[in-house]
GUFI-642856 format. One line per field, with one value per residue: chain; z, x negated, y of N, C-alpha, C in turn. Coordinates in steps of 0.02 Angstrom, whole numbers, plus 32768, in hexadecimal, padded with zeros to 4 digits. Example, Ala and Ser with C-alpha at 12.3 -4.5 7.8 and 13.67 -1.06 7.14 Angstrom:
2
c	(A_A)
nup	(8186_8162)
neast	(7D6C_7D7E)
nnorth	(7EE4_7F90)
caup	(8186_8165)
caeast	(7D99_7D54)
canorth	(7F1F_7FCB)
cup	(8186_818A)
ceast	(7D6C_7D7B)
cnorth	(7F5B_8002)
***
This chain:
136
c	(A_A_A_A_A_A_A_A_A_A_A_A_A_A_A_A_A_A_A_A_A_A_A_A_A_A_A_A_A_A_A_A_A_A_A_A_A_A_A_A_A_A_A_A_A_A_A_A_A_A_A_A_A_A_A_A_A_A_A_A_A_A_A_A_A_A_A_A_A_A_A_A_A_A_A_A_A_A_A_A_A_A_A_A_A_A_A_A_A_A_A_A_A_A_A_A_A_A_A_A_A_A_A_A_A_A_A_A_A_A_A_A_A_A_A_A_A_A_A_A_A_A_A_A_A_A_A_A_A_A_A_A_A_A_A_A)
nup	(7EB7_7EF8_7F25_7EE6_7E66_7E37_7EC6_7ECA_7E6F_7E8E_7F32_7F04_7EBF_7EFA_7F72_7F2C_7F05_7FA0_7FCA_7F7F_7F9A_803B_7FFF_7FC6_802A_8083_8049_8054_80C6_80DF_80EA_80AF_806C_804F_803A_80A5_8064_8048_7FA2_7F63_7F4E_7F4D_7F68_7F01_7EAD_7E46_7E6C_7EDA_7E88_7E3A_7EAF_7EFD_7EAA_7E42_7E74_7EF0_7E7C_7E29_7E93_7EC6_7E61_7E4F_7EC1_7EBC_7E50_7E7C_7EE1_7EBD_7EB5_7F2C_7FA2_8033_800C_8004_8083_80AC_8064_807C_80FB_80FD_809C_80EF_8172_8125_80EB_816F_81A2_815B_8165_81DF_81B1_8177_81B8_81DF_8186_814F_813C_8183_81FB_81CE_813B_8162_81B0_816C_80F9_8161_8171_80E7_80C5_8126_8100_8084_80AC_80EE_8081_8036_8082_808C_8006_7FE9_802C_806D_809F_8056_8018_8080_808D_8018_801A_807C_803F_7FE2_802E_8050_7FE2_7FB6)
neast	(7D89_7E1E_7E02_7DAB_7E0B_7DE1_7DE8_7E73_7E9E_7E4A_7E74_7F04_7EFE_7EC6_7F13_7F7F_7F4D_7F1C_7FB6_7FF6_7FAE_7FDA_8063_8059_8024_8086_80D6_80BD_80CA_8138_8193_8239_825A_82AF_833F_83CE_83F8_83EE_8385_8362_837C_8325_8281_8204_815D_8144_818D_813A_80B9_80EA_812D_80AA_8046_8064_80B5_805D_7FE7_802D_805D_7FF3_7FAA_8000_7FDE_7F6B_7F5B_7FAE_7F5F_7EF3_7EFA_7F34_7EE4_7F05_7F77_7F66_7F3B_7FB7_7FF9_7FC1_7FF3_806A_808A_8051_80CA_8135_8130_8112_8186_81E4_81AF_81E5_826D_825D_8283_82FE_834A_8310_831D_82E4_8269_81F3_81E6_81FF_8192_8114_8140_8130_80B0_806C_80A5_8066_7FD9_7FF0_8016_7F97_7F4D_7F6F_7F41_7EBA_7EAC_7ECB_7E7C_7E33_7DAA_7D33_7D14_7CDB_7C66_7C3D_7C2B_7BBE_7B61_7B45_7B18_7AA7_7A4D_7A2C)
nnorth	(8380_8320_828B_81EE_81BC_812F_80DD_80E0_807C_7FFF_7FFD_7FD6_7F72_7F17_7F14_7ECE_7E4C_7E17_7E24_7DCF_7D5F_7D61_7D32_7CAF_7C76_7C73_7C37_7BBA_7B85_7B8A_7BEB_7C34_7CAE_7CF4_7D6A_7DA6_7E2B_7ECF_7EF0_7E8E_7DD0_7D6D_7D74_7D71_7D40_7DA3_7DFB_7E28_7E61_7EC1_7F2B_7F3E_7F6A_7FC3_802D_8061_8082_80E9_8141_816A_81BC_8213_8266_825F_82BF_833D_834F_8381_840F_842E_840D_83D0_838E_8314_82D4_82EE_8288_821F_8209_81FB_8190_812B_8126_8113_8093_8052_8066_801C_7F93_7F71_7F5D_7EEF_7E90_7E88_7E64_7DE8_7D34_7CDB_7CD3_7CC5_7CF7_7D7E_7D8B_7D94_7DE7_7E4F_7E62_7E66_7EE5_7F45_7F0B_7F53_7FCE_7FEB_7FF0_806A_80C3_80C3_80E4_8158_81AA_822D_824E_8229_82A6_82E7_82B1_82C8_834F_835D_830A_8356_83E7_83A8_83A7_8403)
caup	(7EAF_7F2B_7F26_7EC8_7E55_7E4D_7F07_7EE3_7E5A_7EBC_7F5F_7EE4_7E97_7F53_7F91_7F13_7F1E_7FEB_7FE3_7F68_7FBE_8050_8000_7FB9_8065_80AD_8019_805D_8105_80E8_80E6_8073_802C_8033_8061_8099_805F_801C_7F6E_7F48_7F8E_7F55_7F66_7ECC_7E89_7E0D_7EAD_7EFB_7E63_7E2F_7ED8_7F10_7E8C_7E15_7EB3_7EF8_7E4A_7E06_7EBC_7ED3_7E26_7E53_7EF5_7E8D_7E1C_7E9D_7F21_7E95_7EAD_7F6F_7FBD_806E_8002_8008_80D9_80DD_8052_8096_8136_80FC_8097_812A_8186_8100_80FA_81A3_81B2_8122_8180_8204_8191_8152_8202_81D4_813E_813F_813D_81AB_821C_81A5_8125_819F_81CA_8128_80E2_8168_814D_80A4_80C9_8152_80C0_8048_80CB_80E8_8047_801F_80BB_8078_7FBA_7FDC_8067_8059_80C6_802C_800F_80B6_808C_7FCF_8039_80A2_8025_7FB4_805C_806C_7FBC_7FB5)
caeast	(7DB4_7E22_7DE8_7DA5_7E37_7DDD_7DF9_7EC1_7EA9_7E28_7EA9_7F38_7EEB_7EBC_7F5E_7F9F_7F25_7F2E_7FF7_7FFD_7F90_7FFA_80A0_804A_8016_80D1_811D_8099_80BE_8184_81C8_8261_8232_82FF_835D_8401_840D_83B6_8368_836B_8393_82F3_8238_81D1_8126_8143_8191_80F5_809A_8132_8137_8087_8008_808C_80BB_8002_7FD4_803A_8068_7F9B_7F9A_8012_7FBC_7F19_7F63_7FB4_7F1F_7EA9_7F12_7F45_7ED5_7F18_7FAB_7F41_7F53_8003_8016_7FAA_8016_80B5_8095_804D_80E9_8174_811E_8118_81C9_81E3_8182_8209_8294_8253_8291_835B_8367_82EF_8330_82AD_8228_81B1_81E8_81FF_8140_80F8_8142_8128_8078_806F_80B2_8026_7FA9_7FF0_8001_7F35_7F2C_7F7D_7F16_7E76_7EA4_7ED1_7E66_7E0B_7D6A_7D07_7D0C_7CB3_7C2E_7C0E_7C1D_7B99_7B29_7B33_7ADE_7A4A_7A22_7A34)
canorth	(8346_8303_8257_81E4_8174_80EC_80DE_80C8_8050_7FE4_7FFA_7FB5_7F22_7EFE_7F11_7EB0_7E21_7DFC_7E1D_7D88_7D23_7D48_7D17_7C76_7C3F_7C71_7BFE_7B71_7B8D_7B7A_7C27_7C2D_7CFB_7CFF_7DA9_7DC0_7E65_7EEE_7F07_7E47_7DB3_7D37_7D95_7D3B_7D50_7DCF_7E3F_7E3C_7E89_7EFD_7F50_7F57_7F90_8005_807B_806E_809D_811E_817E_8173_81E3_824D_8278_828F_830B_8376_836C_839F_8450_8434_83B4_83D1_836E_82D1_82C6_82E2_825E_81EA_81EA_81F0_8138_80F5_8139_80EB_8048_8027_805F_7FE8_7F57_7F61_7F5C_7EB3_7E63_7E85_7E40_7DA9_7D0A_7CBA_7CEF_7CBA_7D37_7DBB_7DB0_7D91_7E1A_7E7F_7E62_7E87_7F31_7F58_7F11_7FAD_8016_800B_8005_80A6_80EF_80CE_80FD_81A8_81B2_8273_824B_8224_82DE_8303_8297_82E2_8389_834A_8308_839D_8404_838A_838A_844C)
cup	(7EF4_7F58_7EF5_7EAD_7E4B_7E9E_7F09_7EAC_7E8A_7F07_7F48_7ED6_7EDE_7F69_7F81_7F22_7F5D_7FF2_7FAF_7F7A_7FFA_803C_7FE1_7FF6_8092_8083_802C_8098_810B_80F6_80A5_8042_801B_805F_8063_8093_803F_7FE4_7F38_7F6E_7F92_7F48_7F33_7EBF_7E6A_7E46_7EC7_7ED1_7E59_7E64_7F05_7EDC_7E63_7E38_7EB7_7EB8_7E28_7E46_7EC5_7E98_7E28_7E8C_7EEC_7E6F_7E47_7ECE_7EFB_7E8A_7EFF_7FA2_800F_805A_800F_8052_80DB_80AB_805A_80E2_813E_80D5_80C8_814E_815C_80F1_8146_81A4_8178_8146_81AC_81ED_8193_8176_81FE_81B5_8124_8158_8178_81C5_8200_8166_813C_8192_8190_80F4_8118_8157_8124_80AD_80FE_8129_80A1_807A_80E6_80B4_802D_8051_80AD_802E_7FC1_8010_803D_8062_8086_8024_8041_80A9_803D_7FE0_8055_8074_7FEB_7FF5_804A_801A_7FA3_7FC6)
ceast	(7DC7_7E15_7DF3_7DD7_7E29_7DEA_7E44_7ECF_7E76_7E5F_7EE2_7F3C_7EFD_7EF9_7F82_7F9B_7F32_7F7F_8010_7FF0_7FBA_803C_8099_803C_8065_80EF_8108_80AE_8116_81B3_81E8_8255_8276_831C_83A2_841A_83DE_83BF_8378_8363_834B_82AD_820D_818B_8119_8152_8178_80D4_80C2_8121_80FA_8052_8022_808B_8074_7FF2_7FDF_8060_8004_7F90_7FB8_7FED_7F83_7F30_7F7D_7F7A_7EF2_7EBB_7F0C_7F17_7EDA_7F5F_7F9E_7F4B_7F93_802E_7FFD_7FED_8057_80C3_80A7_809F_8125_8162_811E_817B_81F4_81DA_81C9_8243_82AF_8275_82F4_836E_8346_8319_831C_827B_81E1_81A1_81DF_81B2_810E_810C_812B_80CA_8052_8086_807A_7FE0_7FA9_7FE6_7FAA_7F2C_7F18_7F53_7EDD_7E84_7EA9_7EC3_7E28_7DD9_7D3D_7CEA_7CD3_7C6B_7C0F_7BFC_7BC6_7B44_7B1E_7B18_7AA2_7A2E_7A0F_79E8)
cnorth	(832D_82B3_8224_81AF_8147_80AD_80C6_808A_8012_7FCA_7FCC_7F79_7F0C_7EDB_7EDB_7E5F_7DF3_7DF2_7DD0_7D50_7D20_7D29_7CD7_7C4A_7C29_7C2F_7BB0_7B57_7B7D_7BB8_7C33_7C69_7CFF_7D37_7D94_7DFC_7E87_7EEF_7EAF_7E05_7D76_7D71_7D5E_7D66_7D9A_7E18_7E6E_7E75_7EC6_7F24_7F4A_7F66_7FBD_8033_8089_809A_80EE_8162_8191_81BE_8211_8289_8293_82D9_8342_8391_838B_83F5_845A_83FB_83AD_8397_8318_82B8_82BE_8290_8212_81BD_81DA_81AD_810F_80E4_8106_80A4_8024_8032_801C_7F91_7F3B_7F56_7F18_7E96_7E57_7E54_7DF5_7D63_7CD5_7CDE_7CFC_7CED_7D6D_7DC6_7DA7_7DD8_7E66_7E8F_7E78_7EDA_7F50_7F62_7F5F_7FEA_8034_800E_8044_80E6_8100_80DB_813A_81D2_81F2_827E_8254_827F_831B_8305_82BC_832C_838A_8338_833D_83EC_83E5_8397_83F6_846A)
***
């Protein structure tokens, strides 16, 4: 097994969790969460959830099912999240309305992107390697 899925649901909730809490502190703090452009023009609640624990979730599963054939697939898809989230992060900076959006979301995208680092993170595998020697 290429690693364990509880690992990408665990990661997801997570994700989900902290990126709420940050866009509750941004809305306290006086950042409007308004785009001019893009996907949509007001960032709400429901956003948050929508677009961080579904992806997390169901690219995490795809990633299982192919690594459990290729699990060299697990590295390259670990890095290529990281990789489109940060490019993502920087995105945020165009289209934000305010500074305060800007860095709140970028935030939130740094969040998923560890998230998604440590969910479909392959190490575990070393270590069951490792302890299936000693017990040998």
């Amino acid at each position: 097994m290429p690693f364990n899925f509880a690992q990408v649901v665990i990661a997801a909730f997570g994700a989900m969790v902290l990126s709420a809490l940050a866009y509750f502190i941004a809305r306290v703090i006086g950042a409007s969460m308004e785009y001019s452009g893009g996907l949509f023009q007001n960032l709400d609640f429901i956003h948050i959830v929508r677009f961080t624990a579904p992806p997390i979730l169901v690219l995490g599963f795809l990633t299982f099912l192919i690594g459990r054939s290729k699990p060299e697939f697990c590295r390259i898809a670990q890095w290529v999240g990281v990789a489109a989230l940060l490019v993502s992060a920087v995105v945020q900076w165009f289209f934000a309305e305010d500074w305060g959006t800007g860095l709140v979301v970028t935030i939130m995208h740094l969040v998923v992107a560890g998230s998604w680092y440590l969910a479909v993170n392959y190490s575990n595998k070393k270590f069951n390697d490792l302890d299936a020697l000693e017990n040998a």
